[in-house]
N, C-alpha and C positions, 0 to 999 in steps of 0.2 A: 504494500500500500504506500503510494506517496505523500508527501507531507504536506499537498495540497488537499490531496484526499480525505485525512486524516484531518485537517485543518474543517474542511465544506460540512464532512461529518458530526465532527463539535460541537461546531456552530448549530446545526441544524439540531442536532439531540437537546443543546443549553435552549432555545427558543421553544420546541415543541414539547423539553420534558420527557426526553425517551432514551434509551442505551444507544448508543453510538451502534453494537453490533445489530439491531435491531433495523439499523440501513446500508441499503444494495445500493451499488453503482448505477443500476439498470431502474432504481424506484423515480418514481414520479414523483417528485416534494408537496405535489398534491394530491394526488389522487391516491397514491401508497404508503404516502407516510401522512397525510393529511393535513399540512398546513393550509388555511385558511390565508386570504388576501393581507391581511395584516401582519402575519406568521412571516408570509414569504417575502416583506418590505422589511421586517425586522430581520430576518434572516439576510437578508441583501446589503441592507443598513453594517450588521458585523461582520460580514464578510468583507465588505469594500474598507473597514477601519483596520482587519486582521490585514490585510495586503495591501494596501496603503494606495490603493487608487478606486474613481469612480468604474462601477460596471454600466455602462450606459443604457436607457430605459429601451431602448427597439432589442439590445440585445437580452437585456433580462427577462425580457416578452418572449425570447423564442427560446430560453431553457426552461426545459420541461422537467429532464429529471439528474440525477445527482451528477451524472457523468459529462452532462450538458457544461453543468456547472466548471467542473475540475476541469476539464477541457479546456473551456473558454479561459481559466484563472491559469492554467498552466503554458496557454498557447502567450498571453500576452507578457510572462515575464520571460519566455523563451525569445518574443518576440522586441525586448527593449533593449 
């Protein structure tokens, strides 16, 4: 597991209240692990403070599920 992974995981267990092992790379942050519209802005909210930049709003619109997530976080510090 990477430590972006590991990082998107935390985040998302500390906001919904759930064991980190309890989320898949492949889950939907809504639909499988159940965050709620507010859930997934607070979830975005510490993610962008953990990695130290904004996730832009068109692209937080098209991650769906966990992997979307790490992707996107891993492609742009690959990418600076």
């Amino acid at each position: 597991m990477s430590k972006i992974e590991e990082l998107v995981k935390k985040v998302i267990a500390q906001v919904l209240c759930i064991k980190t092992k309890k989320i898949a790379l492949t889950d939907s942050i809504t639909k499988d692990i159940g965050a709620d519209d507010l859930d997934w802005i607070e979830i975005l909210i510490n993610i962008e403070k953990e990695v130290g930049f904004d996730i832009p709003d068109k692209k937080a619109l098209e991650m769906e599920t966990v992997k979307d997530m790490v992707t996107y976080i891993e492609e742009r510090f690959t990418n600076k």
